[in-house]
N, C-alpha and C positions, 0 to 999 in steps of 0.2 A: 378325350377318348373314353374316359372310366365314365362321364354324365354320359354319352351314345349308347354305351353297354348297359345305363342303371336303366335307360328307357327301353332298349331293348331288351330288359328283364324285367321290367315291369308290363309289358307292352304283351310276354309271351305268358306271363302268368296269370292277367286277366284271362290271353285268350284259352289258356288251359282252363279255366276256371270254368268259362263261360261251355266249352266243348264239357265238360264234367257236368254240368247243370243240365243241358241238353240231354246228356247219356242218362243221368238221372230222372229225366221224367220220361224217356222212351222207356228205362226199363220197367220203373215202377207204376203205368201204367196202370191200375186196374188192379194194382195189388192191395192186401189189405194184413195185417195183424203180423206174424213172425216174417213172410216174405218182405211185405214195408220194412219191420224191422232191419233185416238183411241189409234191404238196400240203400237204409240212415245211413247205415254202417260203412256200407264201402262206398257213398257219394253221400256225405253231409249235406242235409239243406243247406241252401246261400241265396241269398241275398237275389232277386230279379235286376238289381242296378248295380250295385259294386261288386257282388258276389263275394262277401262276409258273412260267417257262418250265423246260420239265425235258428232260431227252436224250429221253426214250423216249414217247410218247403212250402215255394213258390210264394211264400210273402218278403218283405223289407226289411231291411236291419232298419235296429231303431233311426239310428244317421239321417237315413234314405226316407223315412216315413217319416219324420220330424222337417224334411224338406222339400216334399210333399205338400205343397199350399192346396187344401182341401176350399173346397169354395160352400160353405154353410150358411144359414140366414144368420142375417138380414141379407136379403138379395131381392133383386126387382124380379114380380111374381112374374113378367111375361118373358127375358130372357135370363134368367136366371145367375144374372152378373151381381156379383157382391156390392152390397154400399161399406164404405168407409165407416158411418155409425148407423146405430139401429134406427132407425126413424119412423118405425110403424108397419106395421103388416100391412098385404094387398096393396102396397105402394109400387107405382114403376116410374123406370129408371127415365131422364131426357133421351136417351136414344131409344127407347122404348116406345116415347110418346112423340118424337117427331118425326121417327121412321119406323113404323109397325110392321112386325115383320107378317111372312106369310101363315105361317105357323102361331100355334094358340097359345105354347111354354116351350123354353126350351132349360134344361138341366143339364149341369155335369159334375166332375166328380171334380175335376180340380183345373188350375190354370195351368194354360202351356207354357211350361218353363221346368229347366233343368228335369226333375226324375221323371215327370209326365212328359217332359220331350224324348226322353231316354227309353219309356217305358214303349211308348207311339212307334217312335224309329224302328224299334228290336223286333215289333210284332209285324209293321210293315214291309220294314226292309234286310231284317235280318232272322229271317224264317222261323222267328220264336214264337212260333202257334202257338204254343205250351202257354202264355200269356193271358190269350183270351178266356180263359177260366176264369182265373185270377181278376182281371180287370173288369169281366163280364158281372163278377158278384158285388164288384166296387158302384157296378152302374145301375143293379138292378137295388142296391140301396138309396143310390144318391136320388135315383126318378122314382121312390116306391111311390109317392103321389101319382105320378103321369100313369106307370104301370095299374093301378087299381083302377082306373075308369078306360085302360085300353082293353080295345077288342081284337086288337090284333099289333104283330111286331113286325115292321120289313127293314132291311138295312137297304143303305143307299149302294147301287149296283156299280160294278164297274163295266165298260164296255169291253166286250169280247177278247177285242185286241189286247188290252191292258190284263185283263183275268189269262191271258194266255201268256202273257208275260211275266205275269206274278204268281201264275199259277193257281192264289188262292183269292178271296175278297177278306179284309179285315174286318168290316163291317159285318159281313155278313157271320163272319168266326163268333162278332163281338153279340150280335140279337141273338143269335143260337145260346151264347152262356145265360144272356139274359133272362132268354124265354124259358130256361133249364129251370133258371134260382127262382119266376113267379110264376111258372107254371102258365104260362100263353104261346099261343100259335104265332110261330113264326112261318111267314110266306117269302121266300128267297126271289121267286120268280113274279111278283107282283109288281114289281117297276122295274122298267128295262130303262138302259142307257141305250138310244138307240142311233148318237153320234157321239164319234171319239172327239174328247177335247184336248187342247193342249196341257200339261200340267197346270193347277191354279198357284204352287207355290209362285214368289213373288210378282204377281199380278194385284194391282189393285183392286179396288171394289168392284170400279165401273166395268175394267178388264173380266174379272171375273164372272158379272152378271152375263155381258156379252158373250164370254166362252161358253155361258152353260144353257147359254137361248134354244131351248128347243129340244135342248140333250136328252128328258127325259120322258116316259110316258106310259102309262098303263095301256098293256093290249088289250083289244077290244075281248079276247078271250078272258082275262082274267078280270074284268068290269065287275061280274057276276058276284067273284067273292071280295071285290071291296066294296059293294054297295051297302051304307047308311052306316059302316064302322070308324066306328074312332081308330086312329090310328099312331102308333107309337114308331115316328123313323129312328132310325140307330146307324152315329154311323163314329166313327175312332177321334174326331178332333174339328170342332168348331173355331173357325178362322174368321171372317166379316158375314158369315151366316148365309151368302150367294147360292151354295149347293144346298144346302139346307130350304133356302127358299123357292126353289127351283123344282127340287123334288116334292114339295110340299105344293106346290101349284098343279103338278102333275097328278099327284093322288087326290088331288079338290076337284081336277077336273074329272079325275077319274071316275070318281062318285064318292071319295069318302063321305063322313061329319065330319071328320075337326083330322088336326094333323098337330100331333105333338113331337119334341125333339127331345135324345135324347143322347150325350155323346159322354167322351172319357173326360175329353180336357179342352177349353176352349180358351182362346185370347182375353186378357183383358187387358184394360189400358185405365192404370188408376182409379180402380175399383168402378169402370164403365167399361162396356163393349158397342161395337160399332154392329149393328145388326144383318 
């Protein structure tokens, strides 16, 4: 009985935590110098994953940021999966070179696992918008290479039904912070999803590629402004890179140059990724 009660005390004081943290950035919104002050005061910064008190609001306790696997070079220059030892610059990876993706790099900030799966879930499924600031400046450091020779930022769209379901796109939360921190144009409505897929979690590759045949497309109205620009997709988490590729065929046909990627956190699988 007394372990039931420890979980359900510990169980209600995340969730207080977490309602606290929330109240916290609706209030202090916009505030700045004795108002900020104020409202340190009556909601302490905490922590985005365990919510432990930290100096700065909306960053990690050290804990959480020490297990945080950042993905840094050496990594293969075309999808940007870590190697195990440095072996030389402008090297890529066997899955790089025996299945190329659509896309010309792809970057992220860290692998999907523990605080990067925690950080994903919160923005997607548990209405922490507040995140996408945060994570967006994680992203516009980890791709400043891709961001410097892009012309333009579009996130990977969701289909109507789904945006009506979630109300919001995280992708598209997540190119907004980006385009904020380097200063480029983001186009929201530049690729549509113009069939609803099934979710892709637990789907295979093949599954996957099959689910997203066709799903995507630039209107013939917005042709205009993707012609002859490089392009930077943004979208919350690189999984076997299917959407990623998909979308990227769609703005090739659309009229881009080039199609780079650029996400939070993606899969890897002992220091390779499957593209």
């Amino acid at each position: 009985m007394s372990s039931i009660l420890e979980t359900i005390s510990a169980i209600s004081a995340r969730e207080l935590a977490a309602s606290a943290a929330r109240a916290r950035d609706l209030v202090a919104g916009g505030m700045h110098g004795l108002g900020r002050a104020v409202v340190d005061l009556v909601y302490p910064p905490a922590c985005l994953v365990c919510y432990a008190a930290t100096a700065e609001p909306r960053a990690l306790c050290a804990s959480c940021w020490g297990r945080l696997r950042l993905i840094e070079r050496p990594y293969c220059e075309r999808l940007g999966t870590p190697f195990s030892v440095d072996i030389g610059k402008g090297l890529l990876s066997p899955a790089a070179i025996a299945n190329p993706p659509v896309y010309e790099r792809a970057r992220a900030v860290a692998r999907y696992d523990d605080v990067a799966r925690a950080l994903a879930h919160r923005l997607k499924y548990g209405d922490r918008l507040d995140l996408a600031a945060t994570i967006g400046g994680w992203m516009a450091r980890a791709g400043a290479e891709l961001l410097a020779e892009a012309d333009l930022i579009v996130p990977v769209p969701l289909h109507r039904r789904r945006l009506w379901a979630r109300r919001f796109n995280q992708a598209a939360l997540l190119a907004d912070a980006v385009g904020r921190r380097a200063g480029k144009r983001v186009d929201a409505f530049l690729l549509a999803r113009r069939r609803h897929t099934r979710p892709q979690v637990g789907l295979s590759r093949a599954e996957r590629q099959s689910n997203l045949s066709g799903a995507f497309l630039v209107p013939e109205e917005a042709k205009a402004r993707l012609a002859d620009l490089r392009v930077l997709l943004v979208d919350d988490v690189l999984t076997t890179g299917s959407t990623a590729d998909m979308a990227a065929r769609a703005l090739l046909r659309g009229g881009a140059k080039a199609v780079d990627v650029l996400v939070f956190a993606r899969v890897v699988h002992d220091g390779f990724a499957t593209t």
